[in-house]
N, C-alpha and C positions, 0 to 999 in steps of 0.2 A: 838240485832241482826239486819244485814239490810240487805235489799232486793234492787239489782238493775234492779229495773224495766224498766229502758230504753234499760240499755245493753243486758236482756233479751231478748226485742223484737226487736233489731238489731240484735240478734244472728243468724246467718246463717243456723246453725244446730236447733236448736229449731223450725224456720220458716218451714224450711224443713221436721223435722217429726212430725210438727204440720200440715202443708197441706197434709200430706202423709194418716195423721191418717184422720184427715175429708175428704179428696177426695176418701178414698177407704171406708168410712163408705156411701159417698155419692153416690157415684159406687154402690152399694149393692142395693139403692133403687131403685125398682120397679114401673115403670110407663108405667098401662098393662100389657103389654109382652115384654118391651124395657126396660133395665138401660144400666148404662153407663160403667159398670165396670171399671177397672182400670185406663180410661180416665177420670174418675172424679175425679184423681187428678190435670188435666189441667185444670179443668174448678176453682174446689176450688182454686188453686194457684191463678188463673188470678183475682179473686174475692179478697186472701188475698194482693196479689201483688198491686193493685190497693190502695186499702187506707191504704197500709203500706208508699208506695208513698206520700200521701197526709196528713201523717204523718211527712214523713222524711221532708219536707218543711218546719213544723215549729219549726224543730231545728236552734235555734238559731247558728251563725258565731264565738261565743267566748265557747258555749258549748264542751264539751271531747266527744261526741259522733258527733260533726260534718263531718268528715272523713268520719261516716259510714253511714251520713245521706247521702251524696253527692254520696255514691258507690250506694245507694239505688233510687238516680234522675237517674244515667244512665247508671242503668239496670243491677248492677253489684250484685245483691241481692245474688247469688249463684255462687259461683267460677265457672270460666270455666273447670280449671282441675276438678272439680267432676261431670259436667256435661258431658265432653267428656268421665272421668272413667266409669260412670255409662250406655252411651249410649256402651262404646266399651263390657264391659263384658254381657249388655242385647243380641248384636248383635254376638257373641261369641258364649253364650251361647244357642243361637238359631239356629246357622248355625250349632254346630254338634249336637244336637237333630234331624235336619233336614233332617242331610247329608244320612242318611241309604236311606232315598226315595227321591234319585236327581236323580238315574240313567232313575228310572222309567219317572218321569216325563219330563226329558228335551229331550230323547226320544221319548216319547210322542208328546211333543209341543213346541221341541225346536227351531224350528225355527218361530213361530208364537210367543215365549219370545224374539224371536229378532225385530220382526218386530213391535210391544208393544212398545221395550223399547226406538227404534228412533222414532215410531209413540208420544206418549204421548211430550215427550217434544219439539215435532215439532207442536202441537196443542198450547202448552203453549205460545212456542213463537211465533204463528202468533199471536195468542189470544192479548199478548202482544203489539206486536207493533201496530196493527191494535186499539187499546185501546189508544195507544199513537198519535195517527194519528186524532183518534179520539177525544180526549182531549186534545186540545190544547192549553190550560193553563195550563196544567201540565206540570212539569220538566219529556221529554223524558227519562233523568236518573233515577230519580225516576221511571218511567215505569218499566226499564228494572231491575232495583233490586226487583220491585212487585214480576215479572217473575223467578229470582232464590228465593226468598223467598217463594214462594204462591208453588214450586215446591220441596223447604227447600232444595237445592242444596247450600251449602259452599262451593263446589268447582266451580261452577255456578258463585256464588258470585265474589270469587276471578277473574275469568277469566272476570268477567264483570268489576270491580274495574281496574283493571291492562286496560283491552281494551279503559273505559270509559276515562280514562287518556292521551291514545294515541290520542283516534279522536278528544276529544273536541280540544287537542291543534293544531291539522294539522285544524279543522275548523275554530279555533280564527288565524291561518296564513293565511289561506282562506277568510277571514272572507268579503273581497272586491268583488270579483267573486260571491261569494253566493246569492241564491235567497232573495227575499223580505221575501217571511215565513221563512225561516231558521234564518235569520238575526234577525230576532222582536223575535222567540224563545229564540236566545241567549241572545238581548241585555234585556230580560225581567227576566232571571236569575239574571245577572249580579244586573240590578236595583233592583228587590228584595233581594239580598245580600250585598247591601248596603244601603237600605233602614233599612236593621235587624240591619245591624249593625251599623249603625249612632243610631237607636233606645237604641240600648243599650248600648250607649260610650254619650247617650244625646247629642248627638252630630246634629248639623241640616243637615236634609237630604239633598244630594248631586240633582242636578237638575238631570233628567233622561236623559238616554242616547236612543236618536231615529234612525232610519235609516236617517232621514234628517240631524240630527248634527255628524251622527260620520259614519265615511267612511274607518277607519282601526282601529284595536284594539290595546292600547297602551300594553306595557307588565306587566304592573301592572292588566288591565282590565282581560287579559288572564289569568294571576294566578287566578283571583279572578274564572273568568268562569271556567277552571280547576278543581277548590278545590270543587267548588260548584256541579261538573258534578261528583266526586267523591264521594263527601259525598250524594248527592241525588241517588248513588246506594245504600248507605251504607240503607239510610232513609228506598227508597222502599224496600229494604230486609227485616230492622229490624220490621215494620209492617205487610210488605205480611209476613214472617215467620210463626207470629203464627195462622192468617189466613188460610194458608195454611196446616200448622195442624189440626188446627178444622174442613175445611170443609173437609178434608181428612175422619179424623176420623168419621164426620156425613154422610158420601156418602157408605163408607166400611158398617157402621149399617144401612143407611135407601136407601139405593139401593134396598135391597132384595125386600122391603115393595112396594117401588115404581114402581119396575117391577113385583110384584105380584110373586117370586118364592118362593118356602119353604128352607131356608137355611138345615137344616135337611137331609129334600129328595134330596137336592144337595150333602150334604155329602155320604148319605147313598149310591145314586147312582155311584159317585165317586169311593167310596171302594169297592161295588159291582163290577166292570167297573176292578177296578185294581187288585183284587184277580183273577178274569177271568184269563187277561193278565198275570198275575205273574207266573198261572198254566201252560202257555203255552210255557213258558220263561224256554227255560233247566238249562240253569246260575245261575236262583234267587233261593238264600237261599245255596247258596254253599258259603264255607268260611265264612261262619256266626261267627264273629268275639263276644265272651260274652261282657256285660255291666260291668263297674267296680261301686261301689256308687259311687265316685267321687273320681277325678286324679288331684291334683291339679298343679301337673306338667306340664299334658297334656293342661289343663286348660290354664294357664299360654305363654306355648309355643305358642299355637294359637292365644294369644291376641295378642305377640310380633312380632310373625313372620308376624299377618296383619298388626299389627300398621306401621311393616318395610315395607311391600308392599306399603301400604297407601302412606307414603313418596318419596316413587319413583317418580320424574318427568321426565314425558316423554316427548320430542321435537317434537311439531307438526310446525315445520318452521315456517313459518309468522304470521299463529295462536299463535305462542306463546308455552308454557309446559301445562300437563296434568298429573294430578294425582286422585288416584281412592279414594284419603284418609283415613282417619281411619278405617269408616266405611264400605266402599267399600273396605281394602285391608281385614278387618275381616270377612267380608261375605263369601269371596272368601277363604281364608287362611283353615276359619274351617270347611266351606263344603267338602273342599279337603279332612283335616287331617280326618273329620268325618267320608268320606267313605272310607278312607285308614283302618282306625280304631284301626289300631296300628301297632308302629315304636319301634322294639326291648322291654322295659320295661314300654314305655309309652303309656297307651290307651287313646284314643280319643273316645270310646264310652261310656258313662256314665248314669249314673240312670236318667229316662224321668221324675220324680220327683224330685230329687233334682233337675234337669239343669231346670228345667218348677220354679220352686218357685224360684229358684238366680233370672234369669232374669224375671220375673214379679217384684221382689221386685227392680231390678236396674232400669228397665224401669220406674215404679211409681216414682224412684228419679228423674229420667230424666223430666218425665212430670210435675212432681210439680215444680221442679225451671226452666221451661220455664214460667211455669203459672208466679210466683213470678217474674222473668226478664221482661217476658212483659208484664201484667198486668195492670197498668199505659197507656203505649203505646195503647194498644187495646180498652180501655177504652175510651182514650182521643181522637184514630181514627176514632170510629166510632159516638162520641160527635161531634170533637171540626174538628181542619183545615187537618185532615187527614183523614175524611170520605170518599175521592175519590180515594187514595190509597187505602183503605181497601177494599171499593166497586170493585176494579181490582182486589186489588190481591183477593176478593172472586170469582170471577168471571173466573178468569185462574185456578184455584184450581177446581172450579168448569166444567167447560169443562173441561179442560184435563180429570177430573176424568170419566162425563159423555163421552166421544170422545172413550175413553179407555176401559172401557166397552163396550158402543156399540161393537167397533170393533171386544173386545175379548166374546163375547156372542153370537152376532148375526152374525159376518164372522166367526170366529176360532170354535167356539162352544166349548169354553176352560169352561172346568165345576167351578163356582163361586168360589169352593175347592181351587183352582191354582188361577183362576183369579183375588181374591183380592190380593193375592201379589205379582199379575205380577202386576197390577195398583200402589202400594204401593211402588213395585220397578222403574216402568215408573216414578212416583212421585220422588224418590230417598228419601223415606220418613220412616228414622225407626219406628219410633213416629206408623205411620201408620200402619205396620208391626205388632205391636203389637197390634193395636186395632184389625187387622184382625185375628190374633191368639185366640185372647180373642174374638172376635166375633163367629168365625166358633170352637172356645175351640177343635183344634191340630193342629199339627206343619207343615199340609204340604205350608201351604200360606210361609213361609220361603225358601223354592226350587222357587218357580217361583220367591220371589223377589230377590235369588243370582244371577237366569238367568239374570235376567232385568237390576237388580241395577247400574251394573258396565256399562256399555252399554251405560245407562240413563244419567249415568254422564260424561260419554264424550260429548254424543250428549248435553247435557247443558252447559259444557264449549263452546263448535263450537257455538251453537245458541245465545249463549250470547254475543260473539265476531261477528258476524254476525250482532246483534241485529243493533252496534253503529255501526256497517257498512254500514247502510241503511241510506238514507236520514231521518234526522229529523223533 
């Protein structure tokens, strides 16, 4: 009998409900009165991911297992179709659990979930640029993909990718008119990318290119700056991302501790606060729609009908298109169907136990193979030549988070209950979402971040596009 033990621990699915099973055993532990719950499948992931990495390097180029060493150097450790399945049924399944208390709350505080979800990513991105301004041996591009990562905006991303492409090339046409620092920025790209890549073709490096020897960009130079302006959003994204998760997730648990409130007495007051209200309200509790165990039709139809939202792109003229994505069109889709509640034979309200145990177990997939994708990356950023990316994108994670706050505690006096997932929405951040559910353990942090979310993500397409609109 024989055992293939390499193809074992290349297996994608074994990896997966092997960090699954130790990040939720690790989750359980108690240190004091703080564990990590279901977030310590991100952290075991980022742990296994890392020296599954430093594994995969020393498969040999003639081995059968090569192919899958190479998916595991970049970052491919967990399909993306199961990480997108996994985040859209956790976000699904949270928006109609949710949806019975959106009227109450946006109500409430709906226009203070609006002012949250421009405010936050208008902190991210000065945060941002002023970061880039400030660091001036850093690739500005890299900056600005810190900013949609460290906010985990993928539509962020993209609207930075597509913009990043437009300016640098109208700057390398520019490139004679431009000041002295804009000029030493670009031509310092440019020589560090072919510095790498003379390195790695053994090739002898090319003499560098200064303001005093070069007075126009030939078109070969332009591609090169281009490629590079592109892929250094791609860079700061794929590092700020998981960044930007983490310090999410640690601001959501140790906010409470560090502003001294009792999460608790914030709940309790909360409910207290909204039975009042609810008694006064002649409407609430009329058409009280029953629970079914689970519809999985109903199910179904909400992921699709978001997923198709998601897909819509909208023309915002010289900005370019906008779209709300997967997850932004499923937020929206199943808070609707949730408090519609049911459409002829299909119900949309379903058992708060089943729909609470789907999506914690989808979201745990979700976190463990971000752990396993970047792991490596996170590791070797805050080691190796990517510790000044991580230091921003902890940095914009981190303000925006505290910015956000502040605003919504001390101006709004929005009770913690809501507030972490209007911040988690401000973030555009599911990952988040779920820590705050599992922090505060119920579901109303899911209404304030469907108010937010969508909102959040336009306003980080526009800021993104603005970003490379600035001087760099």
């Amino acid at each position: 009998m024989h055992f293939d033990v390499v193809g074992f621990i290349f297996n994608s699915l074994v990896l997966l409900f092997f960090t699954m099973t130790l990040g939720n055993l690790f989750g359980d532990v108690k240190f004091r009165k703080f564990n990590f719950g279901i977030t310590g499948t991100l952290f075991i992931g980022l742990f296994v991911g890392y020296f599954l990495t430093k594994y995969a390097v020393t498969i040999p180029e003639e081995s059968k297992y090569f192919s899958k060493a190479q998916n595991v150097l970049k970052g491919n450790v967990i399909d993306n179709s199961i990480m997108n399945l996994s985040l859209l049924i956790f976000i699904v399944g949270t928006g109609l659990l949710a949806a019975k208390d959106m009227k109450y709350a946006i109500t409430k505080f709906g226009k203070q979930f609006v002012i949250i979800a421009i405010f936050i990513p208008f902190v991210g991105a000065v945060a941002s640029y002023g970061f880039s301004q400030i660091f001036s041996k850093m690739s500005p591009y890299q900056i600005t993909g810190t900013y949609t990562g460290a906010l985990t905006s993928s539509a962020g991303l993209a609207a930075a990718t597509e913009s990043s492409e437009a300016e640098s090339r109208h700057l390398a046409s520019e490139f004679q008119g431009l000041s002295e620092g804009t000029k030493t920025k670009i031509l310092a790209i440019i020589n560090n990318a072919k510095e790498r890549d003379a390195k790695l073709k053994n090739e002898d490096i090319p003499e560098k290119m200064t303001i005093e020897n070069t007075t126009t960009l030939s078109a070969e130079d332009t591609e090169v700056y281009v490629t590079e302006a592109k892929a250094g959003v791609g860079v700061g994204h794929s590092i700020g991302y998981p960044f930007g998760v983490l310090f999410l997730i640690l601001g959501i648990n140790f906010i409470p501790k560090i502003f001294r409130f009792d999460v608790e007495k914030e709940k309790e007051k909360y409910f207290a606060q909204k039975k009042i209200d609810l008694s006064n309200d002649k409407d609430a509790g009329k058409n009280t729609i029953p629970e079914v165990k689970m519809d999985f039709v109903g199910f179904s139809v909400a992921a699709f009908l978001g997923y198709f939202l998601g897909g819509i792109k909208i023309s915002m003229g010289p900005l370019g298109t906008f779209s709300l994505g997967s997850i932004g069109g499923a937020i929206i889709v199943a808070l609707l169907l949730g408090f519609i509640g049911k459409i002829g034979p299909i119900t949309f309200r379903m058992d708060s136990v089943v729909l609470g145990k789907m999506r914690t177990y989808f979201l745990s997939i979700f976190l463990a193979g971000t752990g396993l994708n970047y792991g490596f990356r996170v590791v070797e950023a805050v080691t190796g030549d990517g510790i000044m990316i991580a230091v921003v994108s902890a940095l914009v994670a981190i303000l925006s988070v505290l910015f956000g706050f502040l605003l919504g505690h001390y101006v709004f006096h929005i009770n913690w209950t809501l507030l972490s997932g209007a911040i988690t929405g401000g973030m555009t951040s599911a990952p988040g979402l779920g820590a705050a559910i599992d922090a505060l353990d119920c579901d109303e942090p899911a209404v304030s971040y469907g108010a937010t979310q969508p909102l959040a993500t336009l306003c980080m397409v526009i800021f993104s596009i603005i970003i490379h609109k600035l001087p760099i």
